[in-house]
Each structure stands twice: as C-alpha cells, then as structure tokens.
C-alpha positions in Angstrom: 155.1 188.6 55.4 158.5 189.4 54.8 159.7 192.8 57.0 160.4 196.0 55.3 164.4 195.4 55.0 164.8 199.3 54.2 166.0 200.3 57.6 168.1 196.4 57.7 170.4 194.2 56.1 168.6 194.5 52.8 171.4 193.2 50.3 172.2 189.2 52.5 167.9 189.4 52.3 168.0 190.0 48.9 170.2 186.9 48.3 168.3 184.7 50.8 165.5 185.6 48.5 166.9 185.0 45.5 168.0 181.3 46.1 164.4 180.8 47.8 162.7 181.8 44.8 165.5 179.5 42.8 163.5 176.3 44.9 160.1 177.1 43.0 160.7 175.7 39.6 158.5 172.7 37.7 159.2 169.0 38.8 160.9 168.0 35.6 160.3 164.4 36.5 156.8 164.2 35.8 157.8 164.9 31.4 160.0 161.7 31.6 156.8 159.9 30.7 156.8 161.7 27.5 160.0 160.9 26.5 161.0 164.2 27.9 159.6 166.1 25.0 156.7 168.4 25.2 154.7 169.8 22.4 155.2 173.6 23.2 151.9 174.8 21.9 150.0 172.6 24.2 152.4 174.2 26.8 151.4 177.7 25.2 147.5 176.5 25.1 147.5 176.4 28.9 149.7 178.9 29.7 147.9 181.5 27.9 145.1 183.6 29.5 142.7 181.5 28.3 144.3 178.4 29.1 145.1 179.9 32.9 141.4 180.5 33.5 140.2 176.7 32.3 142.5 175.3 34.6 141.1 177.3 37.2 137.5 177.0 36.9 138.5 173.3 36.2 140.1 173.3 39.3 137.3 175.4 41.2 135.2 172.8 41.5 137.7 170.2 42.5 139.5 171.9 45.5 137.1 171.7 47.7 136.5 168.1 47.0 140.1 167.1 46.9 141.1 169.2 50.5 138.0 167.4 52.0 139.3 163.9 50.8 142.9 164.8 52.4 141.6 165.3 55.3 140.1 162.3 55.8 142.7 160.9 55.0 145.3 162.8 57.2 142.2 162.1 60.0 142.9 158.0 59.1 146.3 158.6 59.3 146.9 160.1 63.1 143.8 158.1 64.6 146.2 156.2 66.9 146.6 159.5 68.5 143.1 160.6 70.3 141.9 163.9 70.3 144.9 165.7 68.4 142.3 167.8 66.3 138.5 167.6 66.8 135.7 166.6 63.8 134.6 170.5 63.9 138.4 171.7 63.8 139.4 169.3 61.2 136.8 170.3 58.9 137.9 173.6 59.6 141.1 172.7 58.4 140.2 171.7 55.4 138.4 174.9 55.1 141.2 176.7 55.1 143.1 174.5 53.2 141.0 175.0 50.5 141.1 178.7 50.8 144.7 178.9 50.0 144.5 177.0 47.1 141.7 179.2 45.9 144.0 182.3 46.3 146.9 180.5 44.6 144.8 180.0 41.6 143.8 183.5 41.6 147.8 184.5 41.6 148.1 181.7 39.1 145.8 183.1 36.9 147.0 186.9 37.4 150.5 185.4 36.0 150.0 184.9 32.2 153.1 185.3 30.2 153.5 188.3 28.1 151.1 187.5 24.9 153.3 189.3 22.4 156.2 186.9 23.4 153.9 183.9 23.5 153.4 184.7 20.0 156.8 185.0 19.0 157.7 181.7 20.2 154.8 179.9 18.6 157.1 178.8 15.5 159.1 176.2 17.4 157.0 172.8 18.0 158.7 171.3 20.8 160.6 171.8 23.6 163.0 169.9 25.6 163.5 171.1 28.8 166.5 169.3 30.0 168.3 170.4 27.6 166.3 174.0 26.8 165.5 174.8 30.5 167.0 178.1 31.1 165.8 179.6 27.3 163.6 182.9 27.8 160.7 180.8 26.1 160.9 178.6 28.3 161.1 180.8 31.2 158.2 183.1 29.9 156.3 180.4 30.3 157.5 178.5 33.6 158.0 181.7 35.7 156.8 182.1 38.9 155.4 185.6 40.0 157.7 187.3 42.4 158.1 184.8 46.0 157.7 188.3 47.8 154.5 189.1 45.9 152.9 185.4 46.3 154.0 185.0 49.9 152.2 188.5 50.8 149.2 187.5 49.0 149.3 184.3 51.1 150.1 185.7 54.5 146.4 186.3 55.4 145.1 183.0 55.0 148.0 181.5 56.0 148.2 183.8 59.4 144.7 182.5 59.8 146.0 178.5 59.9 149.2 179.6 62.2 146.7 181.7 64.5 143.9 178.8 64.7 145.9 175.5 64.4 149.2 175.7 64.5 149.8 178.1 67.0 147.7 175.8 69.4 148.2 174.7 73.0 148.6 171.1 71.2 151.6 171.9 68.7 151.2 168.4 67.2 148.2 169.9 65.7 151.2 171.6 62.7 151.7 167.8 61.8 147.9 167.6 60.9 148.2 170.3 58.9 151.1 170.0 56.8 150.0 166.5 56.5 146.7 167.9 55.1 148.8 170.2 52.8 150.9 167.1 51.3 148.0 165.5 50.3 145.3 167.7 49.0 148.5 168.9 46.6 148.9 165.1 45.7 145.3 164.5 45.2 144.8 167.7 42.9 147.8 167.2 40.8 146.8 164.3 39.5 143.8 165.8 38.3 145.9 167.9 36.3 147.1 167.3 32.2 150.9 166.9 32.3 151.2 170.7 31.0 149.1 171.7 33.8 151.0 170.1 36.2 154.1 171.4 35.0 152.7 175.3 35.5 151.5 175.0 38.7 153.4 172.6 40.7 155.9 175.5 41.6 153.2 177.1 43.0 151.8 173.7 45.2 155.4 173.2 46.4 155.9 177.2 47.4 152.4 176.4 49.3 153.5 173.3 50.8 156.9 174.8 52.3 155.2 177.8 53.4 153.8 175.9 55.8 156.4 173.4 56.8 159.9 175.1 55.8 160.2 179.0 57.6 161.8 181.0 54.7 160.3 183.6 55.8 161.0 183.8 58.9 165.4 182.7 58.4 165.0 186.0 55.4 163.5 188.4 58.4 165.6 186.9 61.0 168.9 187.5 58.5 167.6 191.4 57.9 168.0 191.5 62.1 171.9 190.7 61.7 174.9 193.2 60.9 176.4 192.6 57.0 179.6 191.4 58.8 178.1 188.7 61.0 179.8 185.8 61.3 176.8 183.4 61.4 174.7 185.1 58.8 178.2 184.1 56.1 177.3 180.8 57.8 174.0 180.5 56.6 174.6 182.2 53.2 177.2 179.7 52.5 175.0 176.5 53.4 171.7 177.5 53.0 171.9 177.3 49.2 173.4 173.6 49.1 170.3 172.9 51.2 169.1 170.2 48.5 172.5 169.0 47.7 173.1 168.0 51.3 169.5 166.8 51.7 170.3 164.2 49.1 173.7 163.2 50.2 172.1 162.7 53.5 169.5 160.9 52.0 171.9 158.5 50.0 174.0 157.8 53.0 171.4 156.6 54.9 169.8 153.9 52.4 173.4 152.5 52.6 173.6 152.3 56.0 169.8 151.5 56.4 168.8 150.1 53.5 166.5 147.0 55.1 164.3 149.3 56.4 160.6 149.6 55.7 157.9 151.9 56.8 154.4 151.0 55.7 154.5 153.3 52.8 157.2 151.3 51.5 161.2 150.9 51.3 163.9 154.2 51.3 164.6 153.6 48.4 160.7 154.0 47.1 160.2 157.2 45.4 157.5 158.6 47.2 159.7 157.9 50.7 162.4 159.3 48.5 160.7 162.9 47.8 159.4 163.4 51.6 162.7 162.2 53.3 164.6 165.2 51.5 162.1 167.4 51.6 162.6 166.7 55.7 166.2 166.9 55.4 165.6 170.4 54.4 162.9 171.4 57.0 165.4 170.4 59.2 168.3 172.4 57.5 165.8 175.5 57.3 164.8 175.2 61.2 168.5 175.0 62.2 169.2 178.1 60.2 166.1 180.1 61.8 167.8 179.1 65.1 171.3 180.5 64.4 170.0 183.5 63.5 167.6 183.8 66.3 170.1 182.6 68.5 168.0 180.0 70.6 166.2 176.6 69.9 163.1 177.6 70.5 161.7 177.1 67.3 163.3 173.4 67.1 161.6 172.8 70.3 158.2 174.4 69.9 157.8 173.8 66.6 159.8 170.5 64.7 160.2 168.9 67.9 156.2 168.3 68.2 155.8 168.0 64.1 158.1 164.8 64.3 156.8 163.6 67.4 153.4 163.3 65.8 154.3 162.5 62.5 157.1 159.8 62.6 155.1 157.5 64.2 152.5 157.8 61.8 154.3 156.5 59.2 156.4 154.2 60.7 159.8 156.0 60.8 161.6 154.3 63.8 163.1 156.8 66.7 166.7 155.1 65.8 166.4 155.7 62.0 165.3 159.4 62.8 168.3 159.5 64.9 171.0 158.4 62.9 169.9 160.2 59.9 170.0 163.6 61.9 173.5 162.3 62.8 174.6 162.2 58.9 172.9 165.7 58.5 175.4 167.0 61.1 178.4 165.4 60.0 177.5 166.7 56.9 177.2 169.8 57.5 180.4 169.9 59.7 182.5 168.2 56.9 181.2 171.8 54.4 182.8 174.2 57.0 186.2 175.7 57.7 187.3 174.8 61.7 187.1 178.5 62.7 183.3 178.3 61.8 182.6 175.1 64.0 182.0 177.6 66.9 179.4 179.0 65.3 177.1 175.8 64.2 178.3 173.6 67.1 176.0 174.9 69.8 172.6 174.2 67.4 173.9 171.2 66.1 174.1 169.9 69.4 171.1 171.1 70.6 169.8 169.6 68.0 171.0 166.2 68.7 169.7 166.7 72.1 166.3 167.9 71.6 165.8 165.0 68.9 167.7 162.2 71.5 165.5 159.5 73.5 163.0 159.9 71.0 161.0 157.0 72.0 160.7 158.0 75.7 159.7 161.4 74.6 156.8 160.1 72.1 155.1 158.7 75.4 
C-alpha cells in the first residue's frame, strides 16, 4: 500500500502516480479486428451496471477454472527445474490467484460510469477510438478507478502471495507466480466479448504488474527523498519514457538478433513481442527502485532469481539476455545530460554485473 505522503515528498509522488495510472488504459490492438470501429451502445451495454454484473457472474464461474488451468501450465513449464514449488503450494497458488481476480471484479463492478452521462452519450452509434480516444465519452466509459484506491483494495491478497510465495527462502518461486499471473489473464481474456475485453484488460494488466513491476514501492521510495534530489529528477525524467525506451530497446535488438528463436517463436512474433517490453520495463522499474533505495538489493534478491528461473524456461539464451540489457543501458545513457551519469552509472553497472556470467550462475 502506498505510504501516507502527508509528512513526505507528496507533490514528485503525486506525479509518479499520475504517469503510473497513465499505463492502465485498454489494449487498443485487440478493435483492429473490427476494423477499428466499435458500436458504442454495445460498449455502453457492458459498461453499464447491468452489463458490469453479467460479466462478473459470467466470469465467477470461470476464474477458478482458468487460474487452475494456468497453473498447470506454468507447473509444465518449469518442470525441468525439481522441487521449485510443491503440488500442495502450487495449488495454493492458484488459490490465491484466483482470489485477486475475484476482488478485481468486485472493484470492476463498483466502477460503473455515471448513468446520467451514459445516457447522454447514447445518441452517437459508433466510436472510433484511435481517433476519439481522449473524448469524455469515451473516457466515462474506459476509466479506471483511482490506482491508489485499486492498489489498497489489492494489498491484502496480494501481501498474502509476497508473504507465502514470493517472499520464500527459494526466490525463484516469484517466477512461478508471475508466470501463473500471465497466463490465467491470457486464458480469461479470451473468454471475454471484444467490449469486455476492452473494460477490463486495464484492470488484468494493473494486476499483472503489481506483481512483477514495483510501482509501489519506486512511488514510496521517491516520498523518502528531498524535492531537490538529484536522483529523484533522474527518475522523474525517465521513468515516464519507460515504454518508449522499452521499444527502442526492443527494435534494436531484432536487428542485431534477428535469427533468433525461442520455442515460443521468433522476436519478431507478437506474443515474444508484448513480453520482451513488458521486461524491458520490469527492468527499467527495478533499476529505478534501486536508485532511490540506494542499493541493488532488490536486483539481486528479487529480478536476479525471476530471470534465472524464467529465461531458461523459455528459451531466452544468457548472451541474448545480455546484450539486450547492454542496449537498455546505452539507451538510457544516450537520454541523459553528462552531469547526471554519476548518478545512474553506479546501478547500471551493477546491473551489468549482477546479470553477467549468466550461464555459470543458472547452475
């Protein structure tokens, strides 16, 4: 849960949170099917209360189902490691998994949109939303409760997981469960209708990341610093290009690697696509905790293990890990000023070091 910022830095919070709650809107890829137009009363339909609460006893007797599913297959997909979570612990998991989707869909269906402005936007028929993204009707029905609100609501459950699983004397075991995560989102999205999926996919992502990505923790660990620090301008200034760099990291890498195959596929597959960012920006977000903290231990307790377990899984070779984290640092050293090298240099090359001889450290 995010610390009361009253008696700290309560204004660089404020904007941490602001562009953290700027992450949690819908996947606009998934209306491209449609030709990228969307009849806005079906949009309305299931936005509505009445809408909110079929998708949820819909869903209600799907979760459990669809969590139990991913971890089997999570289970399938670290056999080659013995003994990283038990049969009792990973049914456990999925226990738990399944209990934060439940509380999500009770915040999801708390969060109807305002009926009297659903009724005055009724008139129009459809909606494009690349071009009509940032329209209040739009918005009214696309917004996401407060990310304070839904990560407080979270916390318990999600304390619960850290406590039991994560927080374990085996910290591989936060690969099984962000694993676990990725796919019961996967498997219950595409139980969804397409106007479904477009509601509450901000809310799956949030999920995911609050597990793998510490927002939380860089926003409490920013409150701890001064208004003139030198490294919290640091992480205001980069922090936000997060995704920006994520892909340009991304990109340069299928140039420079672009025979290489893991057994979900090529780079350049979208799938490989979606999760190799979305790691590009756990890493961004765990360098940022560090700076702030001012140590690597959570690179070191924490990622360190995650990707230990998890590359091998899925066929990521040590040197492609390697090099990519090279481009990320370049990167980010290329969107700084020289006086402000000081500053990154020492986690940046700790992080080099902690995520060097990968190969002889997987044994």
């Amino acid at each position: 849960m995010l610390i009361n910022t009253s008696r700290f830095n309560k204004t660089s919070v404020e904007r941490l949170v602001n562009f953290w709650s700027n992450r949690y809107v819908p996947d606009l890829s998934i209306i491209s099917k449609n030709n990228d137009v969307l009849k806005i009363y079906d949009l309305l339909d299931v936005a509505s209360r009445k809408g909110r609460t079929q998708t949820v006893t819909k869903l209600h007797r799907l979760i459990q189902i669809n969590c139990e599913c991913a971890g089997i297959k999570t289970d399938a997909m670290f056999s080659y490691i013995p003994n990283v979570v038990n049969l009792t612990e990973a049914k456990r998991i999925a226990e738990f998994v399944c209990s934060v989707y439940q509380k999500v869909l009770e915040i999801y269906q708390e969060q109807s949109p305002n009926p009297s402005l659903m009724a005055a936007i009724r008139l129009g028929e459809t909606i494009n939303f690349f071009t009509d993204f940032s329209s209040p009707w739009t918005m009214v029905a696309l917004e996401l409760p407060a990310i304070e609100k839904l990560a407080t609501s979270l916390e318990p459950v999600l304390r619960q997981i850290r406590e039991q699983h994560i927080s374990a004397k085996d910290r591989r075991a936060i690969g099984f469960v962000t694993t676990q995560f990725h796919f019961s989102t996967k498997l219950v999205l595409n139980r969804l209708t397409l106007p479904e999926q477009i509601l509450l996919s901000p809310y799956f992502k949030f999920v995911e990341e609050q597990v793998s990505i510490p927002w939380q923790r860089i926003c409490n660990a920013a409150a701890l610093h001064d208004f003139n620090s030198p490294t919290l301008a640091l992480v205001e200034q980069l922090l936000p290009a997060s995704q920006d760099i994520a892909q340009t990291v991304y990109q340069r890498t299928v140039e420079l690697q672009s025979g290489h195959f893991s057994r979900r596929g090529g780079l350049d597959d979208p799938g490989i696509k979606a999760s190799t960012i979305r790691d590009l920006e756990m890493f961004q977000g765990y360098l940022w905790l560090c700076a702030l903290e001012g140590n690597m231990t959570s690179i070191e307790q924490e990622l360190l293990p995650l990707c230990l377990l998890v590359f091998p899984s899925v066929d990521v070779s040590w040197k492609l890990a390697e090099k990519m984290l090279q481009l990320l640092v370049d990167e980010l050293n290329a969107r700084i000023e020289s006086d402000q090298m000081y500053l990154l240099l020492p986690y940046t090359q700790g992080l080099l070091e902690l995520f060097s001889d990968l190969e002889q450290k997987a044994l």
